[in-house]
C-alpha positions as CSV (number, residue, x, y, z in Angstrom):
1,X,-12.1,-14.4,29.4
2,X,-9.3,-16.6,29.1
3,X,-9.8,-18.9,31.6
4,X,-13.7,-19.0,31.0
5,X,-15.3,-22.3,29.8
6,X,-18.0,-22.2,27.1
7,X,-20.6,-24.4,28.4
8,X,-22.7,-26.3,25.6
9,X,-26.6,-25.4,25.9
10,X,-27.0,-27.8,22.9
11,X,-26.1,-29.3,19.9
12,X,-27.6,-30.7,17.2
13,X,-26.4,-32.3,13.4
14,X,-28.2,-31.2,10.1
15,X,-27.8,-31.9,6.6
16,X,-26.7,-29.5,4.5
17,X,-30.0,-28.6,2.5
18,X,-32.1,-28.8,6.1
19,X,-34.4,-26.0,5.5
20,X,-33.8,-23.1,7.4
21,X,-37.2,-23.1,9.6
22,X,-35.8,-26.7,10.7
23,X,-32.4,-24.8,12.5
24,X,-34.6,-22.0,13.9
25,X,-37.2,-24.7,15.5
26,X,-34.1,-25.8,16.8
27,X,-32.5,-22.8,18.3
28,X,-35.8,-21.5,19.9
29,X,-36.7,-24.6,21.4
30,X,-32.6,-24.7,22.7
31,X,-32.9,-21.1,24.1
32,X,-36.3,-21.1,25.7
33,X,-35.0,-21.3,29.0
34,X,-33.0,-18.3,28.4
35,X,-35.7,-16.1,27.3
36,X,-34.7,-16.0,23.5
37,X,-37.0,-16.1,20.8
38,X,-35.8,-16.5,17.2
39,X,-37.9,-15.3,14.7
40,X,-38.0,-16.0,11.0
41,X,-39.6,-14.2,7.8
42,X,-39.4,-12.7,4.5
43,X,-38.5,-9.4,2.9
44,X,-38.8,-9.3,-0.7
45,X,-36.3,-12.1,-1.9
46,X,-34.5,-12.1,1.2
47,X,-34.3,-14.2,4.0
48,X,-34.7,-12.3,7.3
49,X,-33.8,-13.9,11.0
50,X,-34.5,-11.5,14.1
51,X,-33.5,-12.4,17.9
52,X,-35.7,-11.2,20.7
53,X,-35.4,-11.4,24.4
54,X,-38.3,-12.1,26.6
């Protein structure tokens, strides 16, 4: 692992109050290729983000 290069899928900047459905738009649309789904939802007062593989 120490010679291994990340490689950059993708990047993108946000503001600081971007809401969160904004970065997970963002990530699923970055890791469709890669069969990753990200998933958003609530639970009570609480914020909860699952990852799925397709």
């Amino acid at each position: 692992m120490e010679n291994e290069k990340l490689e950059l899928i993708s990047s993108m900047e946000f503001e600081e109050n971007v809401p969160i459905y904004k970065i997970i738009d963002f990530l699923n649309k970055s890791l469709k290729d890669k069969n990753i789904i990200v998933g958003l939802s609530r639970n009570h007062n609480k914020i909860v983000i699952s990852i799925y593989q397709t």
